[in-house]
Legacy VTK file of the C-alpha trace (Angstrom):
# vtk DataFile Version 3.0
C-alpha trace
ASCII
DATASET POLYDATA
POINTS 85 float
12.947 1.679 26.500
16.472 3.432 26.457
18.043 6.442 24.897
21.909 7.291 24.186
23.014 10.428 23.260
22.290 9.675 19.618
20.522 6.378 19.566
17.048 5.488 21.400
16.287 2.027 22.117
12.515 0.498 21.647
11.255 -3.383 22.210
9.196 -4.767 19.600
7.099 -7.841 20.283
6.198 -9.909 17.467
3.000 -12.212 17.459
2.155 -14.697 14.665
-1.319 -14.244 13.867
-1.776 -17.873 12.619
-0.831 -19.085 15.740
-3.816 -21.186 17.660
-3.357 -19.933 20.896
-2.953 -16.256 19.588
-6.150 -17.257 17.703
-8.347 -18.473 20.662
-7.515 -16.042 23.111
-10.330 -13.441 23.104
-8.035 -10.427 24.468
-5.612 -10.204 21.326
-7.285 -12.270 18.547
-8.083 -9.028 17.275
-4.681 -9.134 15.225
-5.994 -11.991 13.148
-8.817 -10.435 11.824
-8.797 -9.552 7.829
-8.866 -5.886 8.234
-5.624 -5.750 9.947
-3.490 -7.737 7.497
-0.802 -5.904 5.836
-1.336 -2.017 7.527
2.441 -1.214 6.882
1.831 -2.167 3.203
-1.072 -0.013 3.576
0.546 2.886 5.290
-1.809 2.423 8.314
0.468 2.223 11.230
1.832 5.450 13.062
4.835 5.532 11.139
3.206 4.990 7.577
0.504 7.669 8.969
3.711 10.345 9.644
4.987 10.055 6.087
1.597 10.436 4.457
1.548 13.674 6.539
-1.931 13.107 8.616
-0.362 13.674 11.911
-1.077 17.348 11.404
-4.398 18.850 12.075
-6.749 22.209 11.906
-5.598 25.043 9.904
-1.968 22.967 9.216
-3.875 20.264 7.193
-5.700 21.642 4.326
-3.616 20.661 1.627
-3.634 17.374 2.886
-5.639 14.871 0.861
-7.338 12.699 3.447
-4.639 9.869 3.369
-5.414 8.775 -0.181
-2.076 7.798 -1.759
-3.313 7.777 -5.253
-5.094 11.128 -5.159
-1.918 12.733 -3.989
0.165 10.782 -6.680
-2.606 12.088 -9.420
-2.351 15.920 -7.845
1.348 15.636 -7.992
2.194 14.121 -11.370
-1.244 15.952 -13.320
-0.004 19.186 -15.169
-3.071 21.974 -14.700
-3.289 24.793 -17.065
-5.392 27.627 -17.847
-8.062 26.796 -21.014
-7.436 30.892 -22.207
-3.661 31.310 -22.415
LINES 1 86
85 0 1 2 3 4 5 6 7 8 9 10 11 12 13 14 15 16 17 18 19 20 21 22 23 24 25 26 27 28 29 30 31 32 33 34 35 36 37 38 39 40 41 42 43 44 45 46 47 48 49 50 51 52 53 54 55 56 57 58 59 60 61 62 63 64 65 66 67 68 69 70 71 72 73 74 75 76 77 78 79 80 81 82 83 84
């Protein structure tokens, strides 16, 4: 909404899912639905998707895995060596 020389300003609008009216109306009862419970816990929303790295694409992203946290955890922590040494 604003910016400062070294602070920006943004709204947020919280909405209580459980809510009956947020649950009846048919233009944003789409936040109640199952598959959208807990997506920062998940790493799903933009900022959770910047920190996994998947905002990069084409030739940048090939060492990305594709957004699974526990397949870069194993690639990270998993010591590889050579079987002839």
């Amino acid at each position: 909404i604003n910016e400062d020389a070294c602070k920006k300003y943004y709204e947020v609008i919280l909405v209580d899912p459980s809510h009956k009216v947020i649950r009846n109306d048919p233009r944003i009862n789409w936040i109640a639905n199952p598959v959208h419970k807990h997506r920062e816990l998940r790493g799903l929303t933009s900022s959770g998707r910047k920190g996994r790295g998947l905002r990069k694409s084409g030739h940048r992203a090939n060492g990305i895995k594709g957004g699974s946290y526990r397949a870069a955890w194993l690639r990270r922590n998993t010591m590889r060596l050579k079987r002839y040494r």
